[in-house]
Biopython code that builds the backbone (N, CA, C, O; Angstrom):
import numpy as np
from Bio.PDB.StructureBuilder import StructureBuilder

atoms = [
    (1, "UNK", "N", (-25.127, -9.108, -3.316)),
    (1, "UNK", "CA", (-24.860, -9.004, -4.727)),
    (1, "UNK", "C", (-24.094, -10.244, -5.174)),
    (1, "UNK", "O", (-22.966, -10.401, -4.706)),
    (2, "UNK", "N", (-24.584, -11.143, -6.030)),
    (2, "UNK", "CA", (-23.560, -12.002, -7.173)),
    (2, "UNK", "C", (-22.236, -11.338, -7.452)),
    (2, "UNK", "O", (-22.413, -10.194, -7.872)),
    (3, "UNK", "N", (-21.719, -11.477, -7.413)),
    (3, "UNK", "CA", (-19.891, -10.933, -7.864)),
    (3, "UNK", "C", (-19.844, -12.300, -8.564)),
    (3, "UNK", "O", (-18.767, -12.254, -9.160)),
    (4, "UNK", "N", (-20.454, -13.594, -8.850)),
    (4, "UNK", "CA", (-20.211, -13.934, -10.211)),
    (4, "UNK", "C", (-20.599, -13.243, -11.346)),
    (4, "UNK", "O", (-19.985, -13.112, -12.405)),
    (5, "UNK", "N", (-21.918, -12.723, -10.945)),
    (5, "UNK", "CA", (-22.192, -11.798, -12.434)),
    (5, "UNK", "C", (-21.417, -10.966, -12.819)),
    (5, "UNK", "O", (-20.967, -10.888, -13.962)),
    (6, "UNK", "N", (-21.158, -10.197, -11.831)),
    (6, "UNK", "CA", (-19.767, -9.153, -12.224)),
    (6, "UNK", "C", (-18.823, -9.682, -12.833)),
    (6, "UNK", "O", (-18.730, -9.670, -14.060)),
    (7, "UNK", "N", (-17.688, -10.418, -11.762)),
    (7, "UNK", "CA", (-16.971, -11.178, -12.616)),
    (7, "UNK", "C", (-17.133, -12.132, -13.957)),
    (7, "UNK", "O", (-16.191, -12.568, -14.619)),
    (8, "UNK", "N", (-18.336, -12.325, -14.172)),
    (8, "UNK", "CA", (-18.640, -13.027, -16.153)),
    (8, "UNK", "C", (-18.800, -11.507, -16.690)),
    (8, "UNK", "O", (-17.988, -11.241, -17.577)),
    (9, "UNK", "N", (-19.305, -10.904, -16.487)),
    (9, "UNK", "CA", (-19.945, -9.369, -17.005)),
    (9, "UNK", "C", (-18.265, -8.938, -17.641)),
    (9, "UNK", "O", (-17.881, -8.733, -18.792)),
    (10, "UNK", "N", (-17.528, -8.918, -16.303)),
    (10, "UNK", "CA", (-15.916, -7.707, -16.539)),
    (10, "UNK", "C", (-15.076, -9.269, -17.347)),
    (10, "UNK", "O", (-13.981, -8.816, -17.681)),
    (11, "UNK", "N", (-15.093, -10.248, -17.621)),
    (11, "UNK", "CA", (-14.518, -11.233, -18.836)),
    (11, "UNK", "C", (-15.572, -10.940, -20.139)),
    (11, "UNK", "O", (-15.182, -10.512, -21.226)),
    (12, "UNK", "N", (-16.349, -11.114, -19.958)),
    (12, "UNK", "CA", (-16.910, -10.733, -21.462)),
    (12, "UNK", "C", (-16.347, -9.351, -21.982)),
    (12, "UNK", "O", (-15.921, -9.372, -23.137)),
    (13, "UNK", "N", (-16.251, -7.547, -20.951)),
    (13, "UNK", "CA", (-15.994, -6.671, -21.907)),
    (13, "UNK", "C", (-14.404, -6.979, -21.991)),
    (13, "UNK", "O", (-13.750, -6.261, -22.747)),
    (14, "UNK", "N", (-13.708, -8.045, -21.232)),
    (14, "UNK", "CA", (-12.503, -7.791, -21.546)),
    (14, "UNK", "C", (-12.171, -8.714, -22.840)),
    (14, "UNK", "O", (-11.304, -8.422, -23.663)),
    (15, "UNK", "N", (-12.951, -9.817, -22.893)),
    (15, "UNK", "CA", (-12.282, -10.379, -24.341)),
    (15, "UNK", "C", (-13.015, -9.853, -25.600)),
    (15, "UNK", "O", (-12.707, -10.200, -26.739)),
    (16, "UNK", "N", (-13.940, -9.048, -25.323)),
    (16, "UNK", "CA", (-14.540, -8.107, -26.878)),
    (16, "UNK", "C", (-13.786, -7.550, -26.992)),
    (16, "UNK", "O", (-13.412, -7.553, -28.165)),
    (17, "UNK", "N", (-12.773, -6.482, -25.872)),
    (17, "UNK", "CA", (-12.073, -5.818, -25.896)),
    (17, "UNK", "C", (-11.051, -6.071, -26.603)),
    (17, "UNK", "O", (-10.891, -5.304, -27.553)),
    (18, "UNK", "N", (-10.046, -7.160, -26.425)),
    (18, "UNK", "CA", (-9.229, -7.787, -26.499)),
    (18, "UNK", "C", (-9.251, -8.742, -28.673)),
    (18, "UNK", "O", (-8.529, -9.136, -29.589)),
    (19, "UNK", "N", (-10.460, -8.589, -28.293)),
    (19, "UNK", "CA", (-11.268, -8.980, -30.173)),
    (19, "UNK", "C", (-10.368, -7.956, -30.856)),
    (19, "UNK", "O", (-9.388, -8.169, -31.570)),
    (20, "UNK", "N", (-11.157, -6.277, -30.314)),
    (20, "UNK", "CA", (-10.799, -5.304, -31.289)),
    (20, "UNK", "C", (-9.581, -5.141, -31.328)),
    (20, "UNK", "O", (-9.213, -4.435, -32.267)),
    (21, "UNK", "N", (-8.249, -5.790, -30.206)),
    (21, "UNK", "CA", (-6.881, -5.287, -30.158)),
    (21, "UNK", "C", (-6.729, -3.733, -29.630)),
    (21, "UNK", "O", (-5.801, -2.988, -29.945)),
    (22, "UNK", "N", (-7.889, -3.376, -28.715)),
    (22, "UNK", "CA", (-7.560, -2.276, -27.900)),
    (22, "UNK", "C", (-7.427, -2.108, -26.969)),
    (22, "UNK", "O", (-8.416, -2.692, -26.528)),
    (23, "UNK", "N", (-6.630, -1.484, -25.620)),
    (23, "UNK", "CA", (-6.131, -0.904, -24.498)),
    (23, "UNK", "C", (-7.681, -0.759, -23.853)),
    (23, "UNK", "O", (-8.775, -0.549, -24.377)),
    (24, "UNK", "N", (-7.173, -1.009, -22.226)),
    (24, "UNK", "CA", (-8.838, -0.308, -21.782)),
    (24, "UNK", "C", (-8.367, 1.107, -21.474)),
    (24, "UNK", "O", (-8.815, 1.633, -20.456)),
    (25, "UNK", "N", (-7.540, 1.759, -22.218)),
    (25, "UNK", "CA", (-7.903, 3.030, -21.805)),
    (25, "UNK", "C", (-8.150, 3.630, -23.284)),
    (25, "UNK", "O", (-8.622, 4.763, -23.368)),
    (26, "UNK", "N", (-7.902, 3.037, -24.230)),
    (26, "UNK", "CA", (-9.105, 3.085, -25.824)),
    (26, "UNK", "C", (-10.304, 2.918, -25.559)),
    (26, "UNK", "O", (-11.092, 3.664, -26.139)),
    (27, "UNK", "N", (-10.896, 1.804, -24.519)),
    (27, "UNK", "CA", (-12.070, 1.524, -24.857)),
    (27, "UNK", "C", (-12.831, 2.588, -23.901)),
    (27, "UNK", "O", (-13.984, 3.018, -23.941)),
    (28, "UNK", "N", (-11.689, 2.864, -22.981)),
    (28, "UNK", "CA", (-12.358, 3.841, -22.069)),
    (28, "UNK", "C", (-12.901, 5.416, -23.174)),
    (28, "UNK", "O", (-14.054, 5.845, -23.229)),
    (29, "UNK", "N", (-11.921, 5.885, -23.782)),
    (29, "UNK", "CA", (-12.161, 6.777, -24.590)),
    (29, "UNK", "C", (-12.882, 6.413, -25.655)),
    (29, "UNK", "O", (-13.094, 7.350, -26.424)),
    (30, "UNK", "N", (-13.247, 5.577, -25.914)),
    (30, "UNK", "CA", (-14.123, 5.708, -26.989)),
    (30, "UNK", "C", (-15.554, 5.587, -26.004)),
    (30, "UNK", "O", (-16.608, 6.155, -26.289)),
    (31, "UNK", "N", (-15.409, 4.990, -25.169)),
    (31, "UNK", "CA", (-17.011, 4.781, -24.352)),
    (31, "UNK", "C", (-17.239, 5.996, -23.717)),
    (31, "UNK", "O", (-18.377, 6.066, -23.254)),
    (32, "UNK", "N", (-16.338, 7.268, -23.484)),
    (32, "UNK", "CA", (-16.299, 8.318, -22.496)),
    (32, "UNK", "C", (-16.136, 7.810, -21.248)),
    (32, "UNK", "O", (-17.003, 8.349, -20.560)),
    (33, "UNK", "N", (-15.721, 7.326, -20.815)),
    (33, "UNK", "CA", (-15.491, 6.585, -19.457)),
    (33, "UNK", "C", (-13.929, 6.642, -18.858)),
    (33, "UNK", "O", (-13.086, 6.421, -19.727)),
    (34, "UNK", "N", (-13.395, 6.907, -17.492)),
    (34, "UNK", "CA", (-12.113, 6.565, -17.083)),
    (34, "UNK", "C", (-12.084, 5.545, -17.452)),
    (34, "UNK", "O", (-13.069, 4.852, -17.706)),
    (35, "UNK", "N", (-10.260, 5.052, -17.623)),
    (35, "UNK", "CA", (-9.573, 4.175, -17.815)),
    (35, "UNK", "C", (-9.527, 3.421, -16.315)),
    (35, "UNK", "O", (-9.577, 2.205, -16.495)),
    (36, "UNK", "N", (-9.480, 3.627, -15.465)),
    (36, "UNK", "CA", (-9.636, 2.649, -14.233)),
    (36, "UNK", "C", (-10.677, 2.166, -14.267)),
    (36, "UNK", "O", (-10.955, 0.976, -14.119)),
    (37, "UNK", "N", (-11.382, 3.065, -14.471)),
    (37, "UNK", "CA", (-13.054, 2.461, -14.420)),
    (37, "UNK", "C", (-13.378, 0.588, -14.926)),
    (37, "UNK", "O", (-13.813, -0.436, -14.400)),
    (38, "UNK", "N", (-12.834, 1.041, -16.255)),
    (38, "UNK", "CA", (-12.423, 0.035, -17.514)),
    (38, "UNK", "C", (-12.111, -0.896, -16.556)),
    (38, "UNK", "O", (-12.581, -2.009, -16.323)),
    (39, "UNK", "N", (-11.266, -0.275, -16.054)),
    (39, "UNK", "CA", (-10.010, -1.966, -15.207)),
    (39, "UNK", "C", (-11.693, -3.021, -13.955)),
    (39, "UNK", "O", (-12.234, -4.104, -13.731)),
    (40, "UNK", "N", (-11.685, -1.612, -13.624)),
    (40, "UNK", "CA", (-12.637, -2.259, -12.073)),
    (40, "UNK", "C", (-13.862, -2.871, -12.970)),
    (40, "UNK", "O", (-14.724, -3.628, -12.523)),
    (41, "UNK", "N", (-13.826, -2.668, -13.558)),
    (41, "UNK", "CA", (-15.173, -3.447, -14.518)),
    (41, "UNK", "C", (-14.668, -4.827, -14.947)),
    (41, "UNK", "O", (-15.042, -5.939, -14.574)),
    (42, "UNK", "N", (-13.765, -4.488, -15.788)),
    (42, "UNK", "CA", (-13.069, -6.181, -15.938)),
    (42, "UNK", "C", (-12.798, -6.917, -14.888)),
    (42, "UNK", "O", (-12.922, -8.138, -14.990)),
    (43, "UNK", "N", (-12.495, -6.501, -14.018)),
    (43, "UNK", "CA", (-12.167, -7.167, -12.457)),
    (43, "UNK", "C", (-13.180, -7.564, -11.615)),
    (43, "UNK", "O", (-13.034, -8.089, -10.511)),
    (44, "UNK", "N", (-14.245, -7.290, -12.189)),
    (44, "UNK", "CA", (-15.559, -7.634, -11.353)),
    (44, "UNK", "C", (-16.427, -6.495, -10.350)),
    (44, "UNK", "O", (-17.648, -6.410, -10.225)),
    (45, "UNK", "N", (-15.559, -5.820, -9.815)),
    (45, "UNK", "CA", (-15.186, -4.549, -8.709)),
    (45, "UNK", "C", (-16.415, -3.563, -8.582)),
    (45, "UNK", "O", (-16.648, -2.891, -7.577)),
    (46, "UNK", "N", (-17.216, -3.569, -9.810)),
    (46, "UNK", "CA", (-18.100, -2.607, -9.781)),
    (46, "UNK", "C", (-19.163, -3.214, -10.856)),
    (46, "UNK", "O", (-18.929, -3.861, -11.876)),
    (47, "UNK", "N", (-20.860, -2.645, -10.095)),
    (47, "UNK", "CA", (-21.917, -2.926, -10.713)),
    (47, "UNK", "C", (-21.950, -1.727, -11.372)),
    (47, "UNK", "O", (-21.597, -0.655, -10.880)),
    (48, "UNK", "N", (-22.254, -1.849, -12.176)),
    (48, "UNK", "CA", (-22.445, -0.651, -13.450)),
    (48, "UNK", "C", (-23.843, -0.437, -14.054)),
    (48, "UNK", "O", (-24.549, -1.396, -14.367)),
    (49, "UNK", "N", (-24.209, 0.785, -14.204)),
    (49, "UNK", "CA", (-25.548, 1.110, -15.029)),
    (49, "UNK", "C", (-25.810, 0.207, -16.127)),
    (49, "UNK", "O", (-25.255, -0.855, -16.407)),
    (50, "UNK", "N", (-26.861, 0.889, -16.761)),
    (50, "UNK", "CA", (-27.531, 0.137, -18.105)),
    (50, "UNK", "C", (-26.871, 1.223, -19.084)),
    (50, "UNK", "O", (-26.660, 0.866, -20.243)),
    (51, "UNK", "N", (-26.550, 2.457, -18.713)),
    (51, "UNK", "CA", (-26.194, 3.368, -19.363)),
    (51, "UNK", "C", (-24.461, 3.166, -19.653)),
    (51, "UNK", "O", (-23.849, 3.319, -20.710)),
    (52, "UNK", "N", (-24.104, 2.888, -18.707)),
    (52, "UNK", "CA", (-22.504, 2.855, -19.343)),
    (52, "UNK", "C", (-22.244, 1.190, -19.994)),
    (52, "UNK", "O", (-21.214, 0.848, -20.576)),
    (53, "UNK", "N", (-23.423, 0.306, -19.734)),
    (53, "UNK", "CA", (-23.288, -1.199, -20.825)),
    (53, "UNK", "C", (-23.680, -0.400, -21.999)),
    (53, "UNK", "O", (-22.950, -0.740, -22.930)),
    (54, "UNK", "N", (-24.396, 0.387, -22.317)),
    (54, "UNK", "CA", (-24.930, 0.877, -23.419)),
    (54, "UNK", "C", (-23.425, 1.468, -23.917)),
    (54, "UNK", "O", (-23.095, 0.885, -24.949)),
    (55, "UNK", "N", (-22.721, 2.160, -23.611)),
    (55, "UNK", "CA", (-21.721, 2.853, -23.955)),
    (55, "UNK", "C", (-20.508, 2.180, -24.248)),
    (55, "UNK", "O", (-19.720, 2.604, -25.092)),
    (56, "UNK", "N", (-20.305, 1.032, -23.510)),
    (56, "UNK", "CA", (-19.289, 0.055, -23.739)),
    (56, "UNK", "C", (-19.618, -0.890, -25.035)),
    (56, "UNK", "O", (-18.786, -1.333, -25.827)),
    (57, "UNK", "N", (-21.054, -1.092, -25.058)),
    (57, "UNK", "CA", (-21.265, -1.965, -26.293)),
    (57, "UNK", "C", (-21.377, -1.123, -27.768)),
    (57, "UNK", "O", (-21.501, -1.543, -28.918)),
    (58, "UNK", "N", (-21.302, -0.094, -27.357)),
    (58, "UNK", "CA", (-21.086, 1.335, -28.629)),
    (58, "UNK", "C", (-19.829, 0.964, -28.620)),
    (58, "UNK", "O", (-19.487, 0.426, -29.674)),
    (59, "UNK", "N", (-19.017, 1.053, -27.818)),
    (59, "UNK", "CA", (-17.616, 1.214, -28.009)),
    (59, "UNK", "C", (-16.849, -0.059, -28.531)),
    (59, "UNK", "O", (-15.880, -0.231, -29.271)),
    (60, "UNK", "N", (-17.481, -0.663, -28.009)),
    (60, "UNK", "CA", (-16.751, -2.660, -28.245)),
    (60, "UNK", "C", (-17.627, -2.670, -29.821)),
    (60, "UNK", "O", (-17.635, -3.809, -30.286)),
    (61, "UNK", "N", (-18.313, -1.688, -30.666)),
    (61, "UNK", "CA", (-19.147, -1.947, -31.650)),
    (61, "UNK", "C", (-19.679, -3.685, -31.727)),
    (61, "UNK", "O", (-19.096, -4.671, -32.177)),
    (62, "UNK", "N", (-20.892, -3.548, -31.145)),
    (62, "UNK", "CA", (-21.347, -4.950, -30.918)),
    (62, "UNK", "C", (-22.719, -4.324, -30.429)),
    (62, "UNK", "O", (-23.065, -3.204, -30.052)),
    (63, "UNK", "N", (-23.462, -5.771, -30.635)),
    (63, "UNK", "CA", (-25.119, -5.234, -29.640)),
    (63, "UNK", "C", (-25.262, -5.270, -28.434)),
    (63, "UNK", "O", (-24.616, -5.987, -27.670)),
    (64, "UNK", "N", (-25.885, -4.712, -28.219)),
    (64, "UNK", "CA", (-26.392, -5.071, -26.093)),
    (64, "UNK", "C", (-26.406, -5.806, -25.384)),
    (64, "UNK", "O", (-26.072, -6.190, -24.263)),
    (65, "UNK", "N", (-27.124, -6.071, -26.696)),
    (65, "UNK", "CA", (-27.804, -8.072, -26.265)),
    (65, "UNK", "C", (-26.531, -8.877, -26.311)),
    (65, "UNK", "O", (-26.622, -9.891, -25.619)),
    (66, "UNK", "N", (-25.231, -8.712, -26.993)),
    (66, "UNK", "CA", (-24.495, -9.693, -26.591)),
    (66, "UNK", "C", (-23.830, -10.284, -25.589)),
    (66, "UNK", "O", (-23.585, -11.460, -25.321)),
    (67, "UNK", "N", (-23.426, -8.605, -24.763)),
    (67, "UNK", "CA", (-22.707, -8.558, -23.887)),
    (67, "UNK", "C", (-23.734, -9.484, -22.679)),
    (67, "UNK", "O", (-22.996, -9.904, -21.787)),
    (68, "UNK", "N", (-25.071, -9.846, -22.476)),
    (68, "UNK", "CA", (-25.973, -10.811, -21.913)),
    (68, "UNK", "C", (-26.179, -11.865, -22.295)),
    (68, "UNK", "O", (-26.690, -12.610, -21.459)),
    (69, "UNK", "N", (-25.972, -12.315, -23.352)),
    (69, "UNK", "CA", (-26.467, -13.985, -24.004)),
    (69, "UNK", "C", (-24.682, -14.601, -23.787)),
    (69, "UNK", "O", (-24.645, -15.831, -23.792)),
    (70, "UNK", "N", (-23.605, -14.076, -23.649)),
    (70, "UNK", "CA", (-22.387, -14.777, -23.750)),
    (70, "UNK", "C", (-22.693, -15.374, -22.826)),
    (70, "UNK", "O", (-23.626, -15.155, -22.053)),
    (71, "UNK", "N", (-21.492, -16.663, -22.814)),
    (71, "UNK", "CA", (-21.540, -17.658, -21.867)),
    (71, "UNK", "C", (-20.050, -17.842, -21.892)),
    (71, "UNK", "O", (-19.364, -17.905, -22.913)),
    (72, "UNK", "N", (-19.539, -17.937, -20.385)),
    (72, "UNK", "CA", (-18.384, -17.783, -20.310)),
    (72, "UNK", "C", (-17.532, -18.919, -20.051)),
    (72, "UNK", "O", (-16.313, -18.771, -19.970)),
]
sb = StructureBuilder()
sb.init_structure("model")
sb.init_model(0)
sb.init_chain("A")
sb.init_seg("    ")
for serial, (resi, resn, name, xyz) in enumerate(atoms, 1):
    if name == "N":
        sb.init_residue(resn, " ", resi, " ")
    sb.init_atom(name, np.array(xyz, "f"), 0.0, 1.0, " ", f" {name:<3s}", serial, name[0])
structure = sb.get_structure()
């Protein structure tokens, strides 16, 4: 596995995050997701579904597609 992708993947939801001025355990609750979870995602730590990017980019209110075209 790339663990660069991860690691660009968990900096992108952390500075959208960081856009809206919310906690990852806001973004966790608004995505339905643990708050650690949140963390190990920003940290690189874990490959994640298509289903919980879907849920994070609901939550970060933004498109899909962004959280893939950033460049870090």
């Amino acid at each position: 596995m790339n663990n660069q992708i991860l690691n660009n993947f968990g900096l992108i939801i952390q500075r959208e995050r960081k856009k809206l001025k919310i906690s990852q355990e806001e973004l966790a609750f608004r995505a339905g997701l643990h708050r650690t979870y949140i963390g190990m995602i920003e940290r690189g730590e874990k490959n994640i579904t298509l289903i919980n990017i879907h849920k994070l980019a609901n939550a970060l209110q933004i498109p899909l597609s962004k959280l893939f075209e950033e460049k870090i």
